[in-house]
C-alpha positions as CSV (number, residue, x, y, z in Angstrom):
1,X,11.9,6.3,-50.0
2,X,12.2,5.2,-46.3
3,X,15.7,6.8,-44.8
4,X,18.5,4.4,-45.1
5,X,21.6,5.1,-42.8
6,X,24.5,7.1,-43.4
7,X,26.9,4.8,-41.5
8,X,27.1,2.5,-38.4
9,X,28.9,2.3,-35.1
10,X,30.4,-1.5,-34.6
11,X,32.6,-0.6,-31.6
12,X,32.8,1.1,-28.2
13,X,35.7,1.3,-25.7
14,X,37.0,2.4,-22.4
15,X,40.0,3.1,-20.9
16,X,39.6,3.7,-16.6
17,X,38.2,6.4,-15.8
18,X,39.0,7.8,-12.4
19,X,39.4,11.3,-10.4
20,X,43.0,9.8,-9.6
21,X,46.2,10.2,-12.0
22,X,46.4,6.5,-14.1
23,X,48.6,7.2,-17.0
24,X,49.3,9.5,-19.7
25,X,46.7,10.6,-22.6
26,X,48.5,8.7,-25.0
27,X,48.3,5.3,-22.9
28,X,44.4,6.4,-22.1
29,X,43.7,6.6,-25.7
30,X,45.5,3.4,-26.5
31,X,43.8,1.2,-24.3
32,X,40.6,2.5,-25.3
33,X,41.1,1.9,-28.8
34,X,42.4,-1.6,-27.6
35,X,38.8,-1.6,-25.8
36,X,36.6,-0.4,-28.9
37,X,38.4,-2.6,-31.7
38,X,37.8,-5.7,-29.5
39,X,34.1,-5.3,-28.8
40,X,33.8,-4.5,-32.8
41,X,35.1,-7.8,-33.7
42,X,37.2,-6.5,-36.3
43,X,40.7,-6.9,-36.8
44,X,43.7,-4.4,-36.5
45,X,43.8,-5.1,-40.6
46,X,40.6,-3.9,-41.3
47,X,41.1,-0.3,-39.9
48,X,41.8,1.9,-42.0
49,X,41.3,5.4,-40.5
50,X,42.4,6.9,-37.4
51,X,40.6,10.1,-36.1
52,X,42.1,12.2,-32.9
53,X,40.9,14.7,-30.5
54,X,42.5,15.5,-26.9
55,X,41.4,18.4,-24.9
56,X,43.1,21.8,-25.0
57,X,43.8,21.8,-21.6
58,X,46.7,18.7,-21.8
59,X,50.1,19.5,-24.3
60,X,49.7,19.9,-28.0
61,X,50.9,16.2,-28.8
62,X,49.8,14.3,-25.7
63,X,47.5,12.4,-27.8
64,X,49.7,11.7,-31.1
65,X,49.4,10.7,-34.5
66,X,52.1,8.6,-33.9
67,X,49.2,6.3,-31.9
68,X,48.4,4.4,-35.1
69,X,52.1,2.7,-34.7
70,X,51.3,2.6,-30.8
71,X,48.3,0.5,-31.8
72,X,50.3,-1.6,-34.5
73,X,48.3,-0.6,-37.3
74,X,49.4,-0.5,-41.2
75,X,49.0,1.9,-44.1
76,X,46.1,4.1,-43.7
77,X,43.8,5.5,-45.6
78,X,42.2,8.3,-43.0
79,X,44.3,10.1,-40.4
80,X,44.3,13.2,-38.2
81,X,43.8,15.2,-35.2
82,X,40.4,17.2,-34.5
83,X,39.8,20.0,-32.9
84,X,36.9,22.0,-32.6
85,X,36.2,22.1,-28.7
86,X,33.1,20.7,-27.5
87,X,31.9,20.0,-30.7
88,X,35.2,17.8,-32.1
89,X,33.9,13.8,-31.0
90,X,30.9,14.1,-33.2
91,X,32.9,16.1,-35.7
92,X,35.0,12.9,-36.0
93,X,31.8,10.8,-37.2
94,X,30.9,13.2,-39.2
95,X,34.3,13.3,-41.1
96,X,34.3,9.3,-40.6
97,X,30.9,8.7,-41.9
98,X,31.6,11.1,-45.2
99,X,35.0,9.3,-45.9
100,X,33.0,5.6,-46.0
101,X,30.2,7.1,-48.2
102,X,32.7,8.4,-50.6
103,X,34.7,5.3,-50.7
104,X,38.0,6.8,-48.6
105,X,38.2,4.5,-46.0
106,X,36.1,1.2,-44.6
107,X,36.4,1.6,-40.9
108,X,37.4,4.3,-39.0
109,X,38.4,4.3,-35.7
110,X,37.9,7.6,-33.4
111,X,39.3,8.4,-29.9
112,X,39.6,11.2,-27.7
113,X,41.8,11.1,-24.4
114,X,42.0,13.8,-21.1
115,X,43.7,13.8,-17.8
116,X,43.2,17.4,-16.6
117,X,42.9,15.6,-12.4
118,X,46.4,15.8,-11.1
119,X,47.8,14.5,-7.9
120,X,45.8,16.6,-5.6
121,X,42.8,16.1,-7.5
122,X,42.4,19.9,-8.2
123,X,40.6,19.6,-11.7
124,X,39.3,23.4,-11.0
125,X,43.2,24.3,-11.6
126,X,42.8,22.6,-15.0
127,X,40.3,25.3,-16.1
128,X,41.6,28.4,-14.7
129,X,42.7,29.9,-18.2
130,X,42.8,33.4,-19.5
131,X,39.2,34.0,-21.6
132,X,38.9,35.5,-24.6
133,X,35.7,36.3,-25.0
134,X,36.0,40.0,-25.8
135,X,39.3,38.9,-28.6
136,X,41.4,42.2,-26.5
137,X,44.4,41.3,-26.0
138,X,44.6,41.1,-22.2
139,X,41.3,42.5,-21.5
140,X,39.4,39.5,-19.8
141,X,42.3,38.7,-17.6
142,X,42.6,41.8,-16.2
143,X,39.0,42.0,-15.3
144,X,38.7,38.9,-13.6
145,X,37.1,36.7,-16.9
146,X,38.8,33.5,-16.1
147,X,38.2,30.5,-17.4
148,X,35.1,28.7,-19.1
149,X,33.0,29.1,-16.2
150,X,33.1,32.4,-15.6
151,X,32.1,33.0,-19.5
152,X,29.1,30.3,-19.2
153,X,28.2,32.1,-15.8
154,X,27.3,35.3,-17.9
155,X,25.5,33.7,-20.4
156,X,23.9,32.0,-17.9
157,X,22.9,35.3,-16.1
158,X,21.2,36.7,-19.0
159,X,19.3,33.9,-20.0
160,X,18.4,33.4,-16.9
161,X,17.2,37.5,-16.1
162,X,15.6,37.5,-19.7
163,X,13.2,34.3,-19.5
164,X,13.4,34.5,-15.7
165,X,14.6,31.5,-14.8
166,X,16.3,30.9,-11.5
167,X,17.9,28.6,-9.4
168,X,15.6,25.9,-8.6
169,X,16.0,25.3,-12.3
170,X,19.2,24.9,-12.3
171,X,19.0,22.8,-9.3
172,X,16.4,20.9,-11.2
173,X,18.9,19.5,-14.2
174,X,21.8,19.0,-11.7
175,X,19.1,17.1,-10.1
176,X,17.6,14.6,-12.9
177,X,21.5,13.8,-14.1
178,X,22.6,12.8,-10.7
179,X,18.9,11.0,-10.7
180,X,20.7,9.2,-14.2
181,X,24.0,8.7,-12.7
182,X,22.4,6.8,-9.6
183,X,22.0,3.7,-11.9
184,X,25.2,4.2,-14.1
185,X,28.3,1.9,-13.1
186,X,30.5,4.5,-14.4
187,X,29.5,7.7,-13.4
188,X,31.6,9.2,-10.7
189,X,28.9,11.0,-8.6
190,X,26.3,7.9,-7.5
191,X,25.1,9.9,-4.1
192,X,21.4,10.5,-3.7
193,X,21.5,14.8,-4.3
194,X,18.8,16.2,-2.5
195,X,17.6,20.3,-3.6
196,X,18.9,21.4,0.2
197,X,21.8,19.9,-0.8
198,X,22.1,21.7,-4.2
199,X,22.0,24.6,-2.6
200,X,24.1,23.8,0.3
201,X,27.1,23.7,-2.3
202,X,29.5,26.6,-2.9
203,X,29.1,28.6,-5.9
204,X,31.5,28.7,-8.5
205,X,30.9,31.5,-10.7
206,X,26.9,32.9,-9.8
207,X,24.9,31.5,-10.9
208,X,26.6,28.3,-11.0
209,X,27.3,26.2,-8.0
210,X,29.9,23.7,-8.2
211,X,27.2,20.8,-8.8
212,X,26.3,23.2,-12.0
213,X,29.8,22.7,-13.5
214,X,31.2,19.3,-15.1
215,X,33.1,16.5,-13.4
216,X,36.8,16.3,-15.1
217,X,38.4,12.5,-15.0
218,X,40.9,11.2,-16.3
219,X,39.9,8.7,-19.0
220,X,39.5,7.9,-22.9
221,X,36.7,6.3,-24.8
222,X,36.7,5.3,-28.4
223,X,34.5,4.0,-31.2
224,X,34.6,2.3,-34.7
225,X,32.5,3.7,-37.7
226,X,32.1,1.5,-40.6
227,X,29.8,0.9,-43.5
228,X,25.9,0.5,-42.6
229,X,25.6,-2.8,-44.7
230,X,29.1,-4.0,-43.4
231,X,27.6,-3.1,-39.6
232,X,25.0,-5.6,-39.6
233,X,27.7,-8.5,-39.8
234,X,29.6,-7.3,-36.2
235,X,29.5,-9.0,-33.3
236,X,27.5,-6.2,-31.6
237,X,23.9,-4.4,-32.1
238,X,24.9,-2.0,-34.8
239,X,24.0,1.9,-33.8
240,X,23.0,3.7,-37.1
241,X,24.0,7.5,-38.3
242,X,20.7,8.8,-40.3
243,X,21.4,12.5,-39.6
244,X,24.7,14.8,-39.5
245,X,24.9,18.6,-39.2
246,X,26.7,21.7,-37.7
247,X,26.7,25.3,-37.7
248,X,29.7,27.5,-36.6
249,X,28.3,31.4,-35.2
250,X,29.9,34.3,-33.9
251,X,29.8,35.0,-30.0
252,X,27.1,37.7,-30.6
253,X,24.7,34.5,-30.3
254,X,25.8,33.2,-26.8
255,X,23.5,35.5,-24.9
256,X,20.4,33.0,-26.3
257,X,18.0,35.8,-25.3
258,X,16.8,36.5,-28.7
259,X,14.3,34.8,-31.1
260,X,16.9,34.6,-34.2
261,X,17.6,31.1,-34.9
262,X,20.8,30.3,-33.6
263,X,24.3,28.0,-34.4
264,X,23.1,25.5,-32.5
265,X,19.6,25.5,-33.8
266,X,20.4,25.4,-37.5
267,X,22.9,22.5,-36.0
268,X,20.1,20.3,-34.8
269,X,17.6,21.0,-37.9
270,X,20.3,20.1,-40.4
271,X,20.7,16.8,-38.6
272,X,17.1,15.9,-38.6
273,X,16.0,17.3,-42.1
274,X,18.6,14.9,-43.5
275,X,17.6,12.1,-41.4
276,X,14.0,12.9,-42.9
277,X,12.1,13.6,-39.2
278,X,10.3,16.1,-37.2
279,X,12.0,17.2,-33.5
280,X,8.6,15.9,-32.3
281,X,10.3,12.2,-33.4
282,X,13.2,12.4,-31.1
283,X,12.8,10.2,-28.2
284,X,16.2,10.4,-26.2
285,X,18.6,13.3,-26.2
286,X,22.1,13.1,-24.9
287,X,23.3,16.5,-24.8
288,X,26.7,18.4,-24.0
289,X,26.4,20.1,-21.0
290,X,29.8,21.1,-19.2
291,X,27.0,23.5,-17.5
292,X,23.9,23.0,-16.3
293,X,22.6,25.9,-18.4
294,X,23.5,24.7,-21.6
295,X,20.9,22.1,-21.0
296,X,18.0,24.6,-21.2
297,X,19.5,26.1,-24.6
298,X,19.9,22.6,-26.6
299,X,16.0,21.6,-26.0
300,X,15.3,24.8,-27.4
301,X,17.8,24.5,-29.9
302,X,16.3,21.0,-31.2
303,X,13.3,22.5,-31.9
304,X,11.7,20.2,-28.4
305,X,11.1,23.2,-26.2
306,X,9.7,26.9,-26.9
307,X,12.5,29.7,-26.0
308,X,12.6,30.3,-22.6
309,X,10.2,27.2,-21.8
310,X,12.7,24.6,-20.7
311,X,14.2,25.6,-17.4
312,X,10.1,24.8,-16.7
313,X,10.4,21.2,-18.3
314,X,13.2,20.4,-16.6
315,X,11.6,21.4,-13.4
316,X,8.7,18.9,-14.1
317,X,11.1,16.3,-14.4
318,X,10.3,15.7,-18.1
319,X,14.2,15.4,-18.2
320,X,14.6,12.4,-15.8
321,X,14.1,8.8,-15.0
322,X,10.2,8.3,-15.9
323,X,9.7,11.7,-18.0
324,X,8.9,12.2,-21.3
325,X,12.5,13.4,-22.6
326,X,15.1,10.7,-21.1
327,X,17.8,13.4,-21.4
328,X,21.5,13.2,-20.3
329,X,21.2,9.2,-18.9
330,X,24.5,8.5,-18.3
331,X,24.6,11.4,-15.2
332,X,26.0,14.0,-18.0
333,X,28.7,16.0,-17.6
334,X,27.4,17.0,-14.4
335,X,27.7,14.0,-12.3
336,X,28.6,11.5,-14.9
337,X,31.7,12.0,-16.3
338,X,33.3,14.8,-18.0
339,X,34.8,13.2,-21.4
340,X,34.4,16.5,-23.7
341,X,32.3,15.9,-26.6
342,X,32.9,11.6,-26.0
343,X,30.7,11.7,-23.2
344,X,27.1,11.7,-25.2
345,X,28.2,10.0,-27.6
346,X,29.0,7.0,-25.6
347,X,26.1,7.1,-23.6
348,X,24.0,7.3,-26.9
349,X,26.0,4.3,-28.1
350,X,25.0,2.4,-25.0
351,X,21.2,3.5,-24.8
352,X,21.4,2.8,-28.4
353,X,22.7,-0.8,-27.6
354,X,20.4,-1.3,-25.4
355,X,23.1,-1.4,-23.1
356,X,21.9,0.5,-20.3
357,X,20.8,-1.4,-17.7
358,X,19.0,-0.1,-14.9
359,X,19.0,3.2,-16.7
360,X,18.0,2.0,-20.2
361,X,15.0,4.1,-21.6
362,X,12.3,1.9,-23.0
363,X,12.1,4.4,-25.9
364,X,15.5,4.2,-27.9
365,X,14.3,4.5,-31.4
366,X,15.6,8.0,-32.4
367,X,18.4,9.7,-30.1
368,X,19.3,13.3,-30.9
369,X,23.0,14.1,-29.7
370,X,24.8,17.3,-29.5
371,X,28.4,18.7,-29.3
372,X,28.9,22.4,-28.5
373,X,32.9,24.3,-28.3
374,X,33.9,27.9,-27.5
375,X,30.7,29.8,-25.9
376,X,27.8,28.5,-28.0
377,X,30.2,29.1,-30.8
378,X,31.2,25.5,-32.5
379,X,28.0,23.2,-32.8
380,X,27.5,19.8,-34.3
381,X,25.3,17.2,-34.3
382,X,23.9,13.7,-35.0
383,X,20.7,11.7,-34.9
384,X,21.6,8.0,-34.1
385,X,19.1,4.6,-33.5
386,X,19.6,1.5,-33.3
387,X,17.4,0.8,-36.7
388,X,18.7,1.0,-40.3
389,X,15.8,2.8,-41.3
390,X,13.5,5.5,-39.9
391,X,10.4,5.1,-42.3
């Protein structure tokens, strides 16, 4: 039997995004839902589920439930607040698509809101947070472990010493996203980025430069999820759900330098043995990657590169405009815009549209997208297109 879809996508919106301060989290998130219900061509009656995730860098309620009354809504059938880092936005289809299936809602909006850029544009200050990596009470701060970088910069350096990788790699995958971002209205870094000039910027962490790391903005982006059948009626090109999955793993597996499958691997195959297809179908991946490393470790991860053989693929430009594997078309994290967990989906959403533009690949068919929290700790995953069926 050919594979139906789970669920559909009927709605995408924006709030601004910008590097500036321009309003709180919970004004961010409302106007984006404004944004999404309007290009779904639903009305505010027909929601029925409200799904929230804010980063853990902005105040425990900054993004509240109490946003369903912001947005006028009714009585609900669906509502919470996410969290599970990296990995939380695609959670929130997940949860969205299960509730339809099983008759617990009809159309579930999702939203996730940030505004770690203050006044004097220091995002970097956002992100200086005690680790805790090794779970001792105290231990990483006193020793320097600060912040998400410095943990990613480790498992960076041992990936990188075991497979041995090095910097032109790196410099290769900052490269192809700002290649992306070039042709992408909203991406906040639209400057040609030459290699000398990869390597003419300050590092953050070794290995990591500061073109390695992600691009905070203030910003929030939102989407509808309703019924596959229901989808085909919207006002907009429908974007299917055929495959969900996740895998949650210890930190013992953030080193990636063994052959074990790992979290995010049995992530990805979950998502594409229910959607009924091979990794060698995928033909667009939009991956998480607040680092330019964790690039390398979802290809291998989705089963489209060997261990240790994608630093090398990204380096042939496989990766960028005109290569085999469009990854990351919307700039990424990296030169894009740093949205969390939103920030593939969306761009999936508008390659899946065939939204695009000057950046639209010519093969949408089957996009593969991934969310990742903690260090290589929290994974989930979807396989989206824009057709109903995948036989």
């Amino acid at each position: 039997m050919p594979n139906q879809a789970l669920s559909a996508i009927t709605g995408l919106g924006f709030s601004r995004l910008s590097r500036e301060p321009i309003g709180s989290p919970r004004s961010l998130a409302l106007s984006a839902m404004r944004a999404a219900v309007i290009d779904s061509g639903l009305g505010l009656s027909e929601i029925d589920g409200l799904l929230l995730n804010q980063s853990a860098q902005i105040s425990g309620d900054a993004v509240p439930l109490k946003l369903r009354q912001d947005l006028g809504l009714g009585d609900i059938r669906l509502h919470a607040s996410i969290d599970s880092k990296g990995a939380s936005v695609i959670q929130m289809l997940q949860m969205a698509t299960l509730a339809i299936r099983h008759g617990m809602a009809n159309a579930v909006l999702c939203v996730f809101s940030d505004t770690p850029v203050g006044s004097d544009s220091n995002s970097g200050a956002s992100y200086v947070n005690a680790s805790a990596l090794t779970g001792i009470e105290g231990w990483d701060q006193q020793y320097g472990l600060i912040g998400a970088v410095a943990n990613y910069a480790m498992a960076a350096q041992r990936y990188m010493s075991h497979y041995g990788s090095d910097e032109r790699h790196l410099g290769a995958y900052a490269i192809s996203c700002r290649n992306w971002a070039l042709h992408n209205p909203m991406a906040q870094q639209r400057e040609p980025l030459s290699f000398e000039q990869y390597l003419a910027s300050r590092f953050i962490v070794e290995p990591f430069r500061i073109l390695d790391c992600a691009l905070p903005i203030n910003g929030a982006a939102a989407f509808i999820v309703t019924d596959a059948v229901r989808a085909r009626t919207g006002v907009r090109p429908p974007v299917y759900i055929h495959g969900m999955g996740q895998c949650h793993g210890s930190t013992d597996q953030w080193a990636h330098d063994r052959e074990e499958i790992t979290a995010g691997a049995r992530s990805a195959s979950a998502s594409l043995q229910m959607a009924g297809i091979a990794p060698a179908a995928v033909t667009c991946c939009q991956i998480y990657d607040p680092f330019s490393i964790c690039a390398f470790v979802a290809l291998e991860d989705f089963g489209l590169c060997k261990k240790g053989e994608a630093p090398d693929f990204v380096l042939d430009g496989q990766t960028g405009p005109g290569g085999t594997m469009p990854v990351s078309t919307g700039g990424g994290h990296l030169s894009g815009y740093y949205l969390q967990g939103m920030t593939p989906i969306a761009e999936a959403i508008i390659q899946a549209r065939g939204d695009g533009g000057e950046r639209q690949v010519a093969a949408n068919d089957v996009i593969l997208v991934n969310g990742s929290g903690g260090l290589f700790e929290h994974h989930a995953t979807v396989v989206l297109s824009p057709r109903r069926s995948l036989a």
